[in-house]
OpenMM code with the backbone's topology and positions (N, CA, C; nanometers):
from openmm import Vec3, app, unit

residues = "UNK UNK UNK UNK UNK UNK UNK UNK UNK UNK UNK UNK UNK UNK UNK UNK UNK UNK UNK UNK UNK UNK UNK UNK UNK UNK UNK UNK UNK UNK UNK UNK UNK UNK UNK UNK UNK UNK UNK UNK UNK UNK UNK UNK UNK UNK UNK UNK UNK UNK UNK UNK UNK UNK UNK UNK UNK UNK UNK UNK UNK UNK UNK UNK UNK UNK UNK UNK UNK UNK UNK UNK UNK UNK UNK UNK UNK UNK UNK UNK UNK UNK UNK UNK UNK UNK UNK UNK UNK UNK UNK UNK".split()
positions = [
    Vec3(0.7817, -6.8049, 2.7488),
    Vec3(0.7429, -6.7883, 2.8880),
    Vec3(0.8091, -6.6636, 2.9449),
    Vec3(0.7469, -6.5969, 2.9744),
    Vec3(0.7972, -6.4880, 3.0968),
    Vec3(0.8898, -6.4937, 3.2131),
    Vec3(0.9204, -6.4125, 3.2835),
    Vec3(1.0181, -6.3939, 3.4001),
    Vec3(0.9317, -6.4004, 3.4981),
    Vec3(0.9748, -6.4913, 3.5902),
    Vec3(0.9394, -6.4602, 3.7348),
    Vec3(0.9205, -6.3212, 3.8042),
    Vec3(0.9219, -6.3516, 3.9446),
    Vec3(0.9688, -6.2385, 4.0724),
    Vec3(1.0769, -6.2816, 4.0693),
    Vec3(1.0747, -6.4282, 4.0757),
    Vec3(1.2030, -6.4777, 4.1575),
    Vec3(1.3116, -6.4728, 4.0770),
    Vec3(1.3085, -6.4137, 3.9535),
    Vec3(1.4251, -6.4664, 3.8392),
    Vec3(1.4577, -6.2989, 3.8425),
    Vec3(1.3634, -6.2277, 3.8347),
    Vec3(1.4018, -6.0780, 3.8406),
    Vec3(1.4771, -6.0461, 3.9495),
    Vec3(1.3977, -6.1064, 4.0965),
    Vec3(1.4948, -6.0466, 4.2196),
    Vec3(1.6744, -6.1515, 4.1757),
    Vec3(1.7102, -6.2544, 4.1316),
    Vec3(1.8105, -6.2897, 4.0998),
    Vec3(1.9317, -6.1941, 4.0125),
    Vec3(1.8228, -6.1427, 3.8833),
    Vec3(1.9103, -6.0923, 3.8009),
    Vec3(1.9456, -5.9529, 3.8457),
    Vec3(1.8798, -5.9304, 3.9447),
    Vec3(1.8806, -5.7577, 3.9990),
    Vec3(2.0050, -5.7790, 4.1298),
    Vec3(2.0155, -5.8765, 4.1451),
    Vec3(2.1205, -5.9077, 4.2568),
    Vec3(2.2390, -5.9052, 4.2185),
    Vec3(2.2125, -6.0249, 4.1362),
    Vec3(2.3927, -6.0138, 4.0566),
    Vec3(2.4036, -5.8928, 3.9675),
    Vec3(2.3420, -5.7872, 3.9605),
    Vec3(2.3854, -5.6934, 3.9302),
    Vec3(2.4383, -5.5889, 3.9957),
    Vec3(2.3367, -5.5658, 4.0856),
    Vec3(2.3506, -5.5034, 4.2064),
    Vec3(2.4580, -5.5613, 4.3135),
    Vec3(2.4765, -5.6719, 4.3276),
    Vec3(2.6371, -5.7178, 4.3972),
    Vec3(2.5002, -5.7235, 4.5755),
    Vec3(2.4445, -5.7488, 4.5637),
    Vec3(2.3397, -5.7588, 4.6816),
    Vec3(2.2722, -5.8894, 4.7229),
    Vec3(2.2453, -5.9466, 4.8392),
    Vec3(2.1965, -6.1065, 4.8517),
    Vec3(2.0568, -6.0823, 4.8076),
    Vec3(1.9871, -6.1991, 4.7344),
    Vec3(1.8595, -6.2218, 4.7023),
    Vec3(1.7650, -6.1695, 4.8295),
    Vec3(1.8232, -6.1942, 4.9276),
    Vec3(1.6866, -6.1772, 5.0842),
    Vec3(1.6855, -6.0000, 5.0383),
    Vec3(1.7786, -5.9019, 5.0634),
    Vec3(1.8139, -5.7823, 5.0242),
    Vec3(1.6975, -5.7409, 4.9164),
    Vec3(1.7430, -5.7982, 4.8074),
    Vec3(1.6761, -5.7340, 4.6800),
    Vec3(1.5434, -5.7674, 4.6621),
    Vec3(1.5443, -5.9215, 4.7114),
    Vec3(1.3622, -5.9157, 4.7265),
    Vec3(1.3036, -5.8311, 4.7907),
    Vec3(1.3724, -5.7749, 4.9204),
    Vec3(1.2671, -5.6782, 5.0086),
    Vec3(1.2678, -5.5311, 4.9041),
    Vec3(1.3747, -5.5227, 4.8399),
    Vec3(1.3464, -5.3822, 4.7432),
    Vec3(1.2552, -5.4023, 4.6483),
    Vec3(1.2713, -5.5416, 4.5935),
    Vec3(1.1972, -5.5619, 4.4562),
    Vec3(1.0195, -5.5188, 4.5642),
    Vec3(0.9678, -5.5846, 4.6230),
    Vec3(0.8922, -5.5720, 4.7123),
    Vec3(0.8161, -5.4696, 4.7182),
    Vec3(0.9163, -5.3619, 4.8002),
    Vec3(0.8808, -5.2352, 4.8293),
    Vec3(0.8444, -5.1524, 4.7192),
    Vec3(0.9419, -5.2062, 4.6075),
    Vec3(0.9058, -5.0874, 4.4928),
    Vec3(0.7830, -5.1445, 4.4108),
    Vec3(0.7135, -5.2822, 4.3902),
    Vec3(0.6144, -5.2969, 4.3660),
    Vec3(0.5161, -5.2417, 4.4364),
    Vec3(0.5304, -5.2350, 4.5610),
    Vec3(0.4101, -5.2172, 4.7116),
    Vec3(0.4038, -4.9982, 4.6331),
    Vec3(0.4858, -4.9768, 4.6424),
    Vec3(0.5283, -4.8497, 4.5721),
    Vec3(0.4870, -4.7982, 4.4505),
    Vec3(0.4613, -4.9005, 4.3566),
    Vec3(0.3741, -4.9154, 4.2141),
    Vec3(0.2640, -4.8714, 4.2438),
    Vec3(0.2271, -5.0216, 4.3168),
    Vec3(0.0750, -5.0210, 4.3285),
    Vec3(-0.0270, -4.8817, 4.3962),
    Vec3(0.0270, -4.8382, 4.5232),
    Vec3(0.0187, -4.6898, 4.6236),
    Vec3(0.0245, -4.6127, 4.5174),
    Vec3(0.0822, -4.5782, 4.4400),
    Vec3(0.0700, -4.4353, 4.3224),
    Vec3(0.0187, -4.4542, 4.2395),
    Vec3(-0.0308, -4.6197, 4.1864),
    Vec3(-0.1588, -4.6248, 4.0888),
    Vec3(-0.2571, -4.6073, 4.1672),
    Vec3(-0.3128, -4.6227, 4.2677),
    Vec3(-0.4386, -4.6268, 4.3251),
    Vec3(-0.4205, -4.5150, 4.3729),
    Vec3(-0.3598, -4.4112, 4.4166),
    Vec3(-0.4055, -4.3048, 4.4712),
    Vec3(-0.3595, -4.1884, 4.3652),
    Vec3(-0.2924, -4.1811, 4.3064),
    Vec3(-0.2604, -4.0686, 4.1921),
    Vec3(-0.3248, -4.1003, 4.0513),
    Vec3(-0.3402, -4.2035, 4.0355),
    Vec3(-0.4186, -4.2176, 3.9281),
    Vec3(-0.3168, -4.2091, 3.7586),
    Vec3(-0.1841, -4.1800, 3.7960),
    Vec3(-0.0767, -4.1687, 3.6821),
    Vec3(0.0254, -4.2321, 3.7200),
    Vec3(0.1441, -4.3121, 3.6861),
    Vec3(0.2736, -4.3435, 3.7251),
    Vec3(0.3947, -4.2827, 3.6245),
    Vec3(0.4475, -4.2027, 3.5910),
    Vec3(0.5347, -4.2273, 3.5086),
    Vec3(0.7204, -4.2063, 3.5112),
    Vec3(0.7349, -4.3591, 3.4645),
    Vec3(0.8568, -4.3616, 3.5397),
    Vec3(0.9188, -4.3223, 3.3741),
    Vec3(1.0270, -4.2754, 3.3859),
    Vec3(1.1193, -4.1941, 3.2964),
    Vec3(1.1731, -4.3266, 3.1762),
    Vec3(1.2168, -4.3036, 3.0484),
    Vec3(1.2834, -4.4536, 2.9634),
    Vec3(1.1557, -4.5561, 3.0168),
    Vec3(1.1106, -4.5687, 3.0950),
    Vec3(1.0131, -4.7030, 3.1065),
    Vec3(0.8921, -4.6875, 3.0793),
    Vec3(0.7743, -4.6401, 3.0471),
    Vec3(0.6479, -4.6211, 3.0530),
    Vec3(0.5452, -4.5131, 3.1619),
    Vec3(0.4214, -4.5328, 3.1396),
    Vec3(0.2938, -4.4844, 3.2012),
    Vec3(0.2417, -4.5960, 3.2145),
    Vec3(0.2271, -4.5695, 3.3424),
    Vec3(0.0710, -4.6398, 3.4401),
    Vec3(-0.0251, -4.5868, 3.4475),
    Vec3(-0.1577, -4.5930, 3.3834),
    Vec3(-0.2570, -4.4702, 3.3906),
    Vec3(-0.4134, -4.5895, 3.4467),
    Vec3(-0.4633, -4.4751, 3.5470),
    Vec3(-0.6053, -4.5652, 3.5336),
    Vec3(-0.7024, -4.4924, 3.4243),
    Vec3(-0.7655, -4.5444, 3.3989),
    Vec3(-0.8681, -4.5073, 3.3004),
    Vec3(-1.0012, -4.5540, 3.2495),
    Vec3(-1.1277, -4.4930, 3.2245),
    Vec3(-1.2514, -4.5211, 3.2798),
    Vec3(-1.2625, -4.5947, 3.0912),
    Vec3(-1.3455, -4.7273, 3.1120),
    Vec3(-1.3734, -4.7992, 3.0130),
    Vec3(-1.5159, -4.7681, 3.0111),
    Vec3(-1.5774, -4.7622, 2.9615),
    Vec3(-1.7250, -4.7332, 2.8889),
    Vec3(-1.7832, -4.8567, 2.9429),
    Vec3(-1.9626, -4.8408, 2.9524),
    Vec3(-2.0118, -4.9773, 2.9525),
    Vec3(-1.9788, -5.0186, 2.7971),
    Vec3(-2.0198, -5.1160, 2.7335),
    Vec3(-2.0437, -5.1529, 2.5604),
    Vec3(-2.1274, -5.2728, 2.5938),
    Vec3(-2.1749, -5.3071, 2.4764),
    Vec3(-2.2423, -5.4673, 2.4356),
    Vec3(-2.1199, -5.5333, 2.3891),
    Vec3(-2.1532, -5.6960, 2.4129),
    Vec3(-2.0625, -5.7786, 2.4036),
    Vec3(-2.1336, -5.9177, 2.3253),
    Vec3(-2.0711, -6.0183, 2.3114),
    Vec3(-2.1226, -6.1143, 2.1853),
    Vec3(-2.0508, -6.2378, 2.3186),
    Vec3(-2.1304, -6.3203, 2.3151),
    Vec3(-2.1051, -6.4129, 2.3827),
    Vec3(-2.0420, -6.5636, 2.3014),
    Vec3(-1.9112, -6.5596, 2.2848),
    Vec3(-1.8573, -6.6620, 2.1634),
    Vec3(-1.9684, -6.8126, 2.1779),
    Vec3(-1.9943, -6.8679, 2.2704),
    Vec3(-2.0271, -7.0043, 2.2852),
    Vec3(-2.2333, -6.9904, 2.2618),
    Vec3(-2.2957, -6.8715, 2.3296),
    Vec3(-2.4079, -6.8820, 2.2590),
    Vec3(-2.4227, -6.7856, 2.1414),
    Vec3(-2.3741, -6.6624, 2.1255),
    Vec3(-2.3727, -6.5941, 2.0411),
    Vec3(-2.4747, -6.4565, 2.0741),
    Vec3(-2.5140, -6.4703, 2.1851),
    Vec3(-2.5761, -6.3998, 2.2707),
    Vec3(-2.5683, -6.2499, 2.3409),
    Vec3(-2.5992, -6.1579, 2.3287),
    Vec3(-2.5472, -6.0403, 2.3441),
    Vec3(-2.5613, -5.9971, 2.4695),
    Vec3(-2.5052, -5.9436, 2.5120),
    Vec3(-2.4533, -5.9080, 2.6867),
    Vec3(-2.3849, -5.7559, 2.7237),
    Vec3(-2.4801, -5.7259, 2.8433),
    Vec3(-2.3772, -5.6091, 2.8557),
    Vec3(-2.3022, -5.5827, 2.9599),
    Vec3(-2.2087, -5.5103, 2.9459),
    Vec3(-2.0622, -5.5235, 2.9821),
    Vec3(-2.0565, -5.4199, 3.0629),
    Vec3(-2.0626, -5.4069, 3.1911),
    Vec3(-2.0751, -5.2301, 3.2565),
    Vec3(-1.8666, -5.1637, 3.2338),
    Vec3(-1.9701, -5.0464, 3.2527),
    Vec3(-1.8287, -4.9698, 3.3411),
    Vec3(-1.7209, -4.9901, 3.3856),
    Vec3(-1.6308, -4.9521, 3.3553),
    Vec3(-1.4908, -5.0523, 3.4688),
    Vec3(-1.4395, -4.9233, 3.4645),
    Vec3(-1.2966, -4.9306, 3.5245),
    Vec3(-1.1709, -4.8387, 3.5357),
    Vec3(-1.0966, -4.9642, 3.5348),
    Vec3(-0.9809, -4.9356, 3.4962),
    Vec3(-0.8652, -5.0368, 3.4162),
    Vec3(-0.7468, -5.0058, 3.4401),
    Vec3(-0.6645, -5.0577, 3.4520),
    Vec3(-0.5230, -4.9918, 3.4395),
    Vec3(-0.4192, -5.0029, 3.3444),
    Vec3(-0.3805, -4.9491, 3.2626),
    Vec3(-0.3344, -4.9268, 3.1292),
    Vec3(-0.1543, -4.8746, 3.1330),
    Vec3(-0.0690, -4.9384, 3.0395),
    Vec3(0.0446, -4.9243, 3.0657),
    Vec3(0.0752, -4.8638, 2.9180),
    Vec3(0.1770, -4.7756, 2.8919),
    Vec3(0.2100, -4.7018, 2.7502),
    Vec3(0.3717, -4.7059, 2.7703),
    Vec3(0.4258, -4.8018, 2.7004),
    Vec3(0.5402, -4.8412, 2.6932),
    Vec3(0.6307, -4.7023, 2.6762),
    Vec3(0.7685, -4.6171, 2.7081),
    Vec3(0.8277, -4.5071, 2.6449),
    Vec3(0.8683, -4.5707, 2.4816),
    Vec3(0.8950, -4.4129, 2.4386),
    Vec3(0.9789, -4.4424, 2.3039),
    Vec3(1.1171, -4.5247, 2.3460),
    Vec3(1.1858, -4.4641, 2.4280),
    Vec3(1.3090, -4.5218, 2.4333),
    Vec3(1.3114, -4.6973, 2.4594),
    Vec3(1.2256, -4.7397, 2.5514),
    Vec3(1.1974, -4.8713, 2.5586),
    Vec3(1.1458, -4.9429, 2.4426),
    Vec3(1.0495, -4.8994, 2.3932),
    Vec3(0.9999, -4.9584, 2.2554),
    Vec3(1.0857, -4.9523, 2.1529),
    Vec3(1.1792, -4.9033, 2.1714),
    Vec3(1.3132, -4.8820, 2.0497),
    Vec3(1.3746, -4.9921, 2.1294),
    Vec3(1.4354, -5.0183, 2.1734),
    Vec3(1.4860, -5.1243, 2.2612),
    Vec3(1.4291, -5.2688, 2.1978),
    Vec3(1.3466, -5.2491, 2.1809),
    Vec3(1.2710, -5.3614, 2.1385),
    Vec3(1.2479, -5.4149, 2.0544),
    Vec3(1.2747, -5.3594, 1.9271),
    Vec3(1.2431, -5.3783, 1.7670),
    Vec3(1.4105, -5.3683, 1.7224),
] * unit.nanometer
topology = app.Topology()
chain = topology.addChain("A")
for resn in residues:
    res = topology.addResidue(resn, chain)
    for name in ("N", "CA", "C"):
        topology.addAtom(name, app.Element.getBySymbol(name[0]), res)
């Protein structure tokens, strides 16, 4: 299972030496802050952590598992994350 908000704004507190009410409004802002520079810049990239990129998905055909039925799938834009090296080393 994954991490919360609420477990992140915790662990960012006791790190930070800051009350939960505090760090939620940062945790907050800097999501609200995410989101504003994906939708209007169209790139995010934060340094050691990754890319936020939007990016245009193609229509394609698709297979419908339950009839087997072929379908098509329009256009989208997506938003796509590219982990850094340094993080992905972190990880393995």
């Amino acid at each position: 299972m994954g991490i919360t908000k609420r477990e992140l704004v915790a662990r960012v507190a006791e790190r930070a030496a800051l009350t939960q009410a505090q760090t939620q409004d940062i945790v907050q802002l800097t999501l609200e802050a995410i989101c504003e520079a994906i939708v209007s810049e169209e790139r995010l990239e934060l340094r050691n952590f990754g890319v936020f990129e939007v990016k245009d998905r193609a229509a394609r055909k698709a297979r419908d598992p339950r009839t087997g039925e072929t379908m098509d799938v329009p256009a989208r834009r997506v938003v796509t994350f590219r982990a850094s090296a340094s993080l992905l080393g972190q990880i393995e």
